[in-house]
C-alpha positions as CSV (number, residue, x, y, z in Angstrom):
1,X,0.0,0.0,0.0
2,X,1.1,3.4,-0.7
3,X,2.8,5.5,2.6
4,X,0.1,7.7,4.3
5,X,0.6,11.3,3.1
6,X,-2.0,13.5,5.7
7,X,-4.0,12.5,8.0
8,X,-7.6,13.5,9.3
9,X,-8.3,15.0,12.2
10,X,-11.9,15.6,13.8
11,X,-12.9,17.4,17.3
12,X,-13.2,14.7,20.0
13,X,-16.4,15.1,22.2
14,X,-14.2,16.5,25.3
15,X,-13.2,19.5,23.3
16,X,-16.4,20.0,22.4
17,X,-17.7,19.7,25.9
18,X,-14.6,22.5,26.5
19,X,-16.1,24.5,24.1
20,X,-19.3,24.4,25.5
21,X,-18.2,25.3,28.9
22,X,-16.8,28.5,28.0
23,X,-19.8,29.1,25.1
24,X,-22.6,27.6,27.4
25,X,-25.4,29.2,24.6
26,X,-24.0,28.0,21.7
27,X,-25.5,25.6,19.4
28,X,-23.4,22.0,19.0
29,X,-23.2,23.2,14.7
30,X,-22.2,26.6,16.1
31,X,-19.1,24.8,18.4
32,X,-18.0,23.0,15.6
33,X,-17.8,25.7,13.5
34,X,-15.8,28.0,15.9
35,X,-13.2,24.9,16.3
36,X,-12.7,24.2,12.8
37,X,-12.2,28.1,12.4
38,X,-10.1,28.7,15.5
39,X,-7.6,25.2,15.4
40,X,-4.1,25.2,13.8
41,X,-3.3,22.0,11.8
42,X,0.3,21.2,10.3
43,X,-0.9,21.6,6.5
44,X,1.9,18.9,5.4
45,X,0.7,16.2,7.7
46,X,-2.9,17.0,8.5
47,X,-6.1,18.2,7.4
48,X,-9.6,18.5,9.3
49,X,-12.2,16.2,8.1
50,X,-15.4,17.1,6.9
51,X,-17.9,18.3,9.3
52,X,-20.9,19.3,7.1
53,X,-22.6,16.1,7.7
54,X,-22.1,16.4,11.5
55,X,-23.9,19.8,11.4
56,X,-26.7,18.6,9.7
57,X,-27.9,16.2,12.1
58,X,-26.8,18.6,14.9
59,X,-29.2,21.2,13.9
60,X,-32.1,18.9,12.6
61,X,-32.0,17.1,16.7
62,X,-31.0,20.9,18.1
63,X,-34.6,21.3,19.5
64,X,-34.8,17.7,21.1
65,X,-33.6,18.2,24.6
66,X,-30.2,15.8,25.1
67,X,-27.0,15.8,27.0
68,X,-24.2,17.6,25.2
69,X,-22.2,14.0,25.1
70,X,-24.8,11.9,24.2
71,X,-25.8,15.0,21.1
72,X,-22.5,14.1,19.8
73,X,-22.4,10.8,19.7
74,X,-26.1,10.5,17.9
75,X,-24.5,13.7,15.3
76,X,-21.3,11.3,14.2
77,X,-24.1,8.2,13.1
78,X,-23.6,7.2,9.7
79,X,-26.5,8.9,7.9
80,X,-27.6,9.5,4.3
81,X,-29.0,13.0,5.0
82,X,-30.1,13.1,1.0
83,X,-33.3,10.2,2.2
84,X,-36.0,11.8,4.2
85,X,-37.6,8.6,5.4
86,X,-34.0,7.5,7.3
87,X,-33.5,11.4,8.8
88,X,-37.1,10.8,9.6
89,X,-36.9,7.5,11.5
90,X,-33.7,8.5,13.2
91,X,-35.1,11.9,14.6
92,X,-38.0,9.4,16.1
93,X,-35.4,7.8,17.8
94,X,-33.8,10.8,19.3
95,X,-37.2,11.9,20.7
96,X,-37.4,8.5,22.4
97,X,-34.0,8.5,24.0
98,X,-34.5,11.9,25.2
99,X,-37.8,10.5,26.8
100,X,-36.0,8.0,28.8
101,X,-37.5,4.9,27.0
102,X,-36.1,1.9,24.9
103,X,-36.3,1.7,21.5
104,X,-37.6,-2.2,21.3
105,X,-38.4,-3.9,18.5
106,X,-42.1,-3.2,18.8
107,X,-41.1,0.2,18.5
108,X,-38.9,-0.3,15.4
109,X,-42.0,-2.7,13.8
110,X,-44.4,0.4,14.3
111,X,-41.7,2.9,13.2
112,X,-41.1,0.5,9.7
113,X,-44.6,-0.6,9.2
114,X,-43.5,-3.8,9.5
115,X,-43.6,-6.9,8.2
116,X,-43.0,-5.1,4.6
117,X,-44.1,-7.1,1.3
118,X,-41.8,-7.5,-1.4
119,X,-41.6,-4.9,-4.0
120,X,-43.5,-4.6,-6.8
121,X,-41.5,-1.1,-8.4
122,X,-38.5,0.4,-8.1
123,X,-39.6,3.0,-5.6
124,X,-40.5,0.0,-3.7
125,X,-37.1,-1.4,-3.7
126,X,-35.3,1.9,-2.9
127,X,-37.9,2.5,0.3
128,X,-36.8,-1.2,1.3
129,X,-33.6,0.1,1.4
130,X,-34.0,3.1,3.6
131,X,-35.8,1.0,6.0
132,X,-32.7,-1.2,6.0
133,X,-30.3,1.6,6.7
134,X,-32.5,2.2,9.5
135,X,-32.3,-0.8,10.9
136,X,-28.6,-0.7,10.1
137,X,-28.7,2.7,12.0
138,X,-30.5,0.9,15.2
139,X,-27.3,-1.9,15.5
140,X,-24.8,1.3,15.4
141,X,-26.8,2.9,18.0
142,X,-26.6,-0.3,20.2
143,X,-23.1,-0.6,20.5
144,X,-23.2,3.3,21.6
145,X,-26.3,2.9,23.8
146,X,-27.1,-0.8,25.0
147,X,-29.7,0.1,27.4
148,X,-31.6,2.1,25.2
149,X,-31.2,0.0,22.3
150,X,-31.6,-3.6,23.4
151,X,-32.8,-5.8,20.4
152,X,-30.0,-5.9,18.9
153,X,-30.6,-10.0,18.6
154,X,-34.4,-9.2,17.2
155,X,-33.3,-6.4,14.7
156,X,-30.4,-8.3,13.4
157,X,-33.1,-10.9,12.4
158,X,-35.1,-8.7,10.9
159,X,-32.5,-7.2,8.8
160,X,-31.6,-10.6,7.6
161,X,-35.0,-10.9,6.8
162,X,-35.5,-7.8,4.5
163,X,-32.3,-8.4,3.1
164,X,-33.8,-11.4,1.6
165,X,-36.6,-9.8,0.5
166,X,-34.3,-6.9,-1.1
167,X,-31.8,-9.6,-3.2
168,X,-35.2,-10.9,-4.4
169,X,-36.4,-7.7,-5.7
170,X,-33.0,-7.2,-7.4
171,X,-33.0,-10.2,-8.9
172,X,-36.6,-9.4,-10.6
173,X,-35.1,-5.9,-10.9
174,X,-36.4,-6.1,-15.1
175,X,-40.0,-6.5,-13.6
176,X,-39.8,-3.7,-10.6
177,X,-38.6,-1.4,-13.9
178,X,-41.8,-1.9,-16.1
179,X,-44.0,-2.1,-13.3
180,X,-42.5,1.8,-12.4
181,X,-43.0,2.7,-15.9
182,X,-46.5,1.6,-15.7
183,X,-47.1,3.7,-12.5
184,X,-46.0,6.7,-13.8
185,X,-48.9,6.1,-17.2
186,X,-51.7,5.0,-15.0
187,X,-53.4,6.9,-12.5
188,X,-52.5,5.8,-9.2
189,X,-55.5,5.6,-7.6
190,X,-56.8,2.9,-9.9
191,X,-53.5,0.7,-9.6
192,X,-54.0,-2.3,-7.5
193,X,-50.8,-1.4,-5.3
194,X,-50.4,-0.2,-1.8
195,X,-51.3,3.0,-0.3
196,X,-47.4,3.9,0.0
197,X,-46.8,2.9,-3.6
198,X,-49.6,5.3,-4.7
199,X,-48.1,7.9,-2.9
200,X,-44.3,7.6,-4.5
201,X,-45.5,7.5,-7.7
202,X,-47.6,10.4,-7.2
203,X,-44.5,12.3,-5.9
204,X,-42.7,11.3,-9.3
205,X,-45.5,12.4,-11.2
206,X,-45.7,15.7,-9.2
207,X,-42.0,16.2,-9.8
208,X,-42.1,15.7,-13.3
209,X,-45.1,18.2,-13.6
210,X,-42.9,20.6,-12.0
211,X,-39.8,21.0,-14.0
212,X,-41.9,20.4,-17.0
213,X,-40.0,17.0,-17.9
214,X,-41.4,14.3,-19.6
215,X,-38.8,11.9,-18.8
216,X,-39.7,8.0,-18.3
217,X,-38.7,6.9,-14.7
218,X,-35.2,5.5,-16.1
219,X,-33.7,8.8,-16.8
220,X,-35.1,10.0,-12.9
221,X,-33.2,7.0,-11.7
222,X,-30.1,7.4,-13.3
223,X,-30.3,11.2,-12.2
224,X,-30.7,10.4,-9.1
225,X,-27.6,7.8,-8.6
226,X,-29.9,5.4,-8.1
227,X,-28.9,2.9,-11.5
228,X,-25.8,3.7,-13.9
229,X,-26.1,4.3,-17.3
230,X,-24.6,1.4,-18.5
231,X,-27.4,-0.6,-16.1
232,X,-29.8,1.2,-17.8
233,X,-28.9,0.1,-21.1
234,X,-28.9,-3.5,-20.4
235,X,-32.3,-3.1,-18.6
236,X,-33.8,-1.8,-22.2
237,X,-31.6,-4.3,-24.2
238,X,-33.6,-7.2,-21.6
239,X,-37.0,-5.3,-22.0
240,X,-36.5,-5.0,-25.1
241,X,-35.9,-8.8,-25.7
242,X,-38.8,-9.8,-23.8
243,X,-40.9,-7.5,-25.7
244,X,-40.1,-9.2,-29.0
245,X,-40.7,-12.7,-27.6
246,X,-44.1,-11.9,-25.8
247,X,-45.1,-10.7,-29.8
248,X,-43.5,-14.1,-30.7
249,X,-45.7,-16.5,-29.0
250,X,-48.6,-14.0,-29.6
251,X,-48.1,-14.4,-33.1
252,X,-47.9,-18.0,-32.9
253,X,-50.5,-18.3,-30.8
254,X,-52.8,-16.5,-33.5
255,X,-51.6,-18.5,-36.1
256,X,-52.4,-22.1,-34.2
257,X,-56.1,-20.7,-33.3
258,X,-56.6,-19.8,-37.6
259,X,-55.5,-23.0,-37.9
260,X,-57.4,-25.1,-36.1
């Protein structure tokens, strides 16, 4: 491996209780602001790590009321602050914690809306994997906070579980595709999916009213991150092919009935 050129350096959560003794009304964002501004670092060996992520859980939880140690420790938890529903499920936690009272599997089940089916679009299939970060987020929480997090056991399981049920959807990933592309034609109040699935699509539809685009749901997904280009491609190429042999057996199937 190659030598180590820099190395990263991030405020520990005694400094920033430090900082808080001497700023008792400032905001946790605002403390880590006035360290990054105020520290020295040795250019040619160092350089501070990124704190933008930290400050954006810090000021989203800034209203719950917490412990200045345990604020930190909930701000450095490994979240994609680009998905609501995860920012949303983790700022239920907080509230809990800071009411004194476990966050149990029952909890997480009500929190999830679980048992969850298996997807039938791919809006289904990235929800299925917010909820799994979630659940990923609960395990992280547990090794920081046993007491208040103590099913680790049960949510392992049922991570296991909806891992399953996400390999399955990627494995049908062709079907989830045309299924979304049907959703965004139809109205979705008269498709036979769930209430949830309704309301995604609806969102889609919304956005593409919006910015005036009448992209298919492909070109949203590969805007978003969410599938590559080159996936994309070979999702139309298999489409494509199972286009032409559903108008195959049609056709043969026409021809056998004149026939007979």
């Amino acid at each position: 491996p190659d030598p180590v050129a820099q190395a990263g350096l991030y405020p520990t959560a005694e400094q920033m209780e430090l900082y808080a003794y001497h700023l008792p009304h400032a905001t946790l964002s605002s403390l880590m602001d006035i360290f990054v501004h105020l520290c020295t670092v040795d250019d040619s060996l160092y350089f501070m790590c990124n704190t933008e992520g930290f400050k954006f859980l810090a000021e989203m939880i800034q209203h719950v009321p917490l412990p200045l140690r345990a604020r930190y420790v909930f701000c450095c938890a490994p979240i994609n602050n680009k998905l609501p529903f995860v920012c949303a499920q983790f700022l239920k936690m907080i509230r809990q914690y800071s009411r004194n009272e476990p966050i149990t599997k029952t909890w997480m089940c009500n929190a999830v809306d679980w048992p969850l089916p298996p997807p039938k679009t791919i809006m289904d299939l990235v929800h299925l994997e917010s909820v799994f970060d979630v659940l990923e987020l609960y395990l992280w929480l547990s090794y920081r906070f046993p007491d208040m997090f103590p099913d680790v056991k049960l949510v392992r399981e049922m991570e296991t579980e909806l891992d399953t049920i996400i390999q399955q959807g990627i494995f049908q990933i062709t079907r989830l595709l045309r299924n979304s592309e049907q959703v965004l034609r139809d109205d979705p109040e008269s498709e036979p999916l769930s209430k949830r699935t309704a309301r995604m699509a609806g969102q889609v539809m919304a956005h593409n009213h919006k910015t005036d685009e009448k992209g298919k749901l492909s070109d949203m997904l590969v805007a978003r991150g969410l599938i590559t280009p080159q996936m994309l491609k070979k999702l139309q190429q298999e489409l494509s092919t199972d286009s032409k042999t559903d108008r195959s057996k049609k056709k043969t199937t026409a021809i056998h009935r004149r026939r007979k």
